[in-house]
C-alpha positions in Angstrom: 22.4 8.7 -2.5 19.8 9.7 0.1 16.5 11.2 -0.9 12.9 11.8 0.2 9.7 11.5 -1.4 6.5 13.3 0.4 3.0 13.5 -0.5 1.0 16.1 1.2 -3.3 15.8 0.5 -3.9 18.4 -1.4 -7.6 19.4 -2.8 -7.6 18.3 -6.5 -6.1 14.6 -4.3 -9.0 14.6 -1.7 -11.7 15.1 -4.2 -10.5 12.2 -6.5 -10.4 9.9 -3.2 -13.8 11.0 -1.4 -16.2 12.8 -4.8 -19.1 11.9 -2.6 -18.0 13.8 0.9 -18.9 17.6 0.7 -15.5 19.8 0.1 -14.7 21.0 3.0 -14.9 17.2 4.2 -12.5 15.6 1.9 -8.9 16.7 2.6 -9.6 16.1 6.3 -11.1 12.7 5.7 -7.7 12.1 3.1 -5.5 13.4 6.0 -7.5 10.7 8.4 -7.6 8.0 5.9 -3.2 8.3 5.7 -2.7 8.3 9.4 -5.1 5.3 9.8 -3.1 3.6 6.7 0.3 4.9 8.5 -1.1 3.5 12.2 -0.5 6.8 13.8 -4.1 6.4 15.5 -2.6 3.3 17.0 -1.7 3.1 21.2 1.8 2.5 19.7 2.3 3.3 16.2 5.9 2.3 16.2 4.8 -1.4 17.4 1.8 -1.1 15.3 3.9 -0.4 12.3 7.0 -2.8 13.2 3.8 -5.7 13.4 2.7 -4.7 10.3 6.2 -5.1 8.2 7.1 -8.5 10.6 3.6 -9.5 8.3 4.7 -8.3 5.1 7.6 -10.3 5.5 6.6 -13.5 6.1 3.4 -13.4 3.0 6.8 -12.2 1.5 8.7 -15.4 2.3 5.0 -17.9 1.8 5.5 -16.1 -1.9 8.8 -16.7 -2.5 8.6 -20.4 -1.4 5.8 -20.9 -3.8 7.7 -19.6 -6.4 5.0 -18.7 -8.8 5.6 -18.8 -13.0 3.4 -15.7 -13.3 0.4 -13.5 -12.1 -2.6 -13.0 -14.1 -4.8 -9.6 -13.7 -7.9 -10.2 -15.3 -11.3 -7.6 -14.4 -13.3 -5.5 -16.9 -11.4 -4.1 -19.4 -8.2 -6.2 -18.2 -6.6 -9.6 -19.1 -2.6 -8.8 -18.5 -0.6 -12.3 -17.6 2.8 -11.2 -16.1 5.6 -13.8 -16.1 7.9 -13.9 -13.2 11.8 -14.5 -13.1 13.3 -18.1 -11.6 14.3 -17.8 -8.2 13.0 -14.4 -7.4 12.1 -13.1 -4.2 9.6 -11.0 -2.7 10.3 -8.9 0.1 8.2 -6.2 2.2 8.2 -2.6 2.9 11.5 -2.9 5.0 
């Protein structure tokens, strides 16, 4: 089954990323903040992008070597210990 999920900034979006930029500032700075995150302000956003999943991949494989019994998330209001399957494998964006 193919499909397609899209997210396009909208106004009630921009203002819960940038409340402190005026309003007619935060969509564009939302639209700017994507590309940057997308590397479409790159010389070569395609090689920009490929570098960035060949990265993803190997922290992916450093993690699944460790193999790792668990994560803990712990911060203000937050103490969640998540246990973690034998054997499993993390893998990147591709």
């Amino acid at each position: 089954m193919n499909w397609l999920s899209m997210a396009v900034p909208s106004p009630a979006w921009a203002v819960q990323v940038f409340p402190d930029l005026p309003a007619e500032a935060q969509q564009l700075q939302l639209w700017e903040s994507i590309f940057s995150v997308m590397r479409l302000d790159e010389t070569d956003p395609f090689f920009a992008w490929r570098s960035h999943l060949d990265s993803l991949a190997a922290r992916g494989q450093i993690l699944t070597n460790r193999q790792y019994q668990a994560l803990a998330f712990t911060g203000p209001g937050t103490d969640l210990t998540v246990g973690l399957a034998p054997h499993h494998v993390w893998q990147g964006a591709q």
